[in-house]
C-alpha positions as CSV (number, residue, x, y, z in Angstrom):
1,X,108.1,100.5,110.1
2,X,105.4,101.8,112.1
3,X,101.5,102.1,110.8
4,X,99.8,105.1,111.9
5,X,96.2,103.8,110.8
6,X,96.9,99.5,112.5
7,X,97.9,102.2,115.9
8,X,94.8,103.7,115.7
9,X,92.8,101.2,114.9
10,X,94.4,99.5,117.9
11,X,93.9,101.9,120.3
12,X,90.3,102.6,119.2
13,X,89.0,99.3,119.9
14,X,90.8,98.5,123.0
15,X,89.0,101.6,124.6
16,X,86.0,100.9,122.6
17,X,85.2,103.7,120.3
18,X,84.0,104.1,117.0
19,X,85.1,106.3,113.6
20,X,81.7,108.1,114.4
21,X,82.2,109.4,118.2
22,X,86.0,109.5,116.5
23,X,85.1,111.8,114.1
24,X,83.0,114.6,116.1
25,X,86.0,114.8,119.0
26,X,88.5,115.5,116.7
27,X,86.2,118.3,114.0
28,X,86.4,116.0,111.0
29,X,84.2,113.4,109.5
30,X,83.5,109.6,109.7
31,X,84.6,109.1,106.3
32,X,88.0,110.7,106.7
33,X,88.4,109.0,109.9
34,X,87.6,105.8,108.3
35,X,90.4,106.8,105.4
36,X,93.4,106.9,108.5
37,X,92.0,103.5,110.0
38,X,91.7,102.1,106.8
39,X,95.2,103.0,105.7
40,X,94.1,105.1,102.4
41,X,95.2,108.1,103.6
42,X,97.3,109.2,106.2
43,X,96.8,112.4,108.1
44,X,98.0,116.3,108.3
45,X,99.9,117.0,111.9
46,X,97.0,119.1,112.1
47,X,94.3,116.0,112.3
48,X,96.7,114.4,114.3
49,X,96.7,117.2,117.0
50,X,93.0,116.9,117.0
51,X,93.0,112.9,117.2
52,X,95.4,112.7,120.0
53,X,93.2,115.5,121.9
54,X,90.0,113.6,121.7
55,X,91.8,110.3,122.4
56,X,93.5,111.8,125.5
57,X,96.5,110.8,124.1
58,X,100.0,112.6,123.4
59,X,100.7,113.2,119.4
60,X,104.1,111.3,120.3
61,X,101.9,108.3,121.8
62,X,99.6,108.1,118.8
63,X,102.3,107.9,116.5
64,X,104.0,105.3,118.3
65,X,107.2,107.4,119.5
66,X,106.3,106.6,123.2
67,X,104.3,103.8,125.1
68,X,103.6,106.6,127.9
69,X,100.1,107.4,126.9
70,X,99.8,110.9,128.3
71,X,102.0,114.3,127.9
72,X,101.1,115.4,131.2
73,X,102.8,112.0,132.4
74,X,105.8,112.7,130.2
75,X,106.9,115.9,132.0
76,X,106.7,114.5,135.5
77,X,109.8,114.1,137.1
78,X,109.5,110.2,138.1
79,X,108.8,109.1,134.7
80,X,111.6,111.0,133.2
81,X,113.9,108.9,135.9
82,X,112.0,106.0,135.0
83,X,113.4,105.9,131.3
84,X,116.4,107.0,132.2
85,X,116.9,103.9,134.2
86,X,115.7,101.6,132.0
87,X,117.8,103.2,129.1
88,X,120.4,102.3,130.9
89,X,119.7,98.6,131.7
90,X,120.8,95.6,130.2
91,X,118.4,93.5,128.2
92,X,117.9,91.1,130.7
93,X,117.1,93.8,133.1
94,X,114.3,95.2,130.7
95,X,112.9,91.7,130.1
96,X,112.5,91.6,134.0
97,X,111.1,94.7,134.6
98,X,108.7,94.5,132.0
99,X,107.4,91.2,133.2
100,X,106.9,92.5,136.7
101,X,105.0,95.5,135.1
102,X,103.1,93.7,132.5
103,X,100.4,92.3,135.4
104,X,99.5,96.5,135.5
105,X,98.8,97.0,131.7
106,X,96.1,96.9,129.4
107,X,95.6,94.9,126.6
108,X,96.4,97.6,124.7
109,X,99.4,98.6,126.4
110,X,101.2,94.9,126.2
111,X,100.3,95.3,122.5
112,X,102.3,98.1,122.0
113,X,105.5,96.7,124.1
114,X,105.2,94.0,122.5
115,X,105.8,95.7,119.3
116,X,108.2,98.2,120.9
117,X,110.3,95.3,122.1
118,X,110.5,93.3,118.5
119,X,111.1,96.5,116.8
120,X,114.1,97.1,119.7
121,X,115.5,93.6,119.2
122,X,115.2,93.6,115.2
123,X,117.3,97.0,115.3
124,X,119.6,95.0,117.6
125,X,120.6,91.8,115.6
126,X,120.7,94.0,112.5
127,X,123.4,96.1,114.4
128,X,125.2,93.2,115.3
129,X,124.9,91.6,112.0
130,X,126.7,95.2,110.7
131,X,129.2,94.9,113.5
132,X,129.5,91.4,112.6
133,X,130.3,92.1,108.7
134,X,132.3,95.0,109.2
135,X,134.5,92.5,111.2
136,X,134.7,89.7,109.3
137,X,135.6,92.8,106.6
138,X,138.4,93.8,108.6
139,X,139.7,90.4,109.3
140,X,139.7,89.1,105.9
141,X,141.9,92.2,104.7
142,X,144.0,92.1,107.6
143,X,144.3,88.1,106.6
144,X,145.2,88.9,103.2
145,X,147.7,92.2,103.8
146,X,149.8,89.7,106.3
């Protein structure tokens, strides 16, 4: 499951800020700030507006529903071929592509894939461990009706 306050934690330190310079870009305090990196609380959509805003970041991005950092990159035409593309490619071809793009990224940005990609392949072999069971299921009642 995804943690809001490890994400942007992460993403504060690779671009170097603090909870104070934090806090005055997004009209709130250090301590409540602190609170979301510290996992104690976790923020209204409002906050979160507010955070991705200062950060330069989209709400989606933030949130970890996207590794395209930007809304304004989100609506142009290329990227939206991009993912279409790569929704459509095998496994393999991802692995590739990603290894020919990961020379381009930031620290921060391999981070994230890298925890895209796990999260991708866990919901994979769980799939297939379903898929799996439900046949095995279907073959042992098959096996005993004949």
């Amino acid at each position: 499951m995804f943690n809001f306050s490890k994400n942007l934690s992460r993403i504060m330190q690779a671009r170097g800020i603090n909870q104070k310079w934090l806090a005055a870009e997004a009209h709130t305090t250090e301590a409540t700030i602190s609170r979301y990196v510290n996992g104690v609380h976790k923020p209204n959509i409002d906050i979160i507006v507010d955070i991705a805003k200062a950060l330069g970041l989209s709400v989606d991005y933030l949130l970890g529903l996207t590794f395209v950092p930007s809304s304004k990159e989100e609506r142009n035409p290329v990227f939206r071929l991009l993912t279409a593309c790569y929704d459509k490619a095998s496994d393999r071809d991802r692995k590739l592509v990603w290894g020919i793009l990961e020379e381009y990224m930031t620290l921060e940005e391999r981070g994230f894939i890298s925890h895209f990609l796990l999260d991708q392949k866990t919901r994979r072999k769980e799939k297939t461990a379903e898929q799996y069971n439900q046949g095995r299921q279907c073959r042992t009642y098959e096996f005993q009706e004949g």
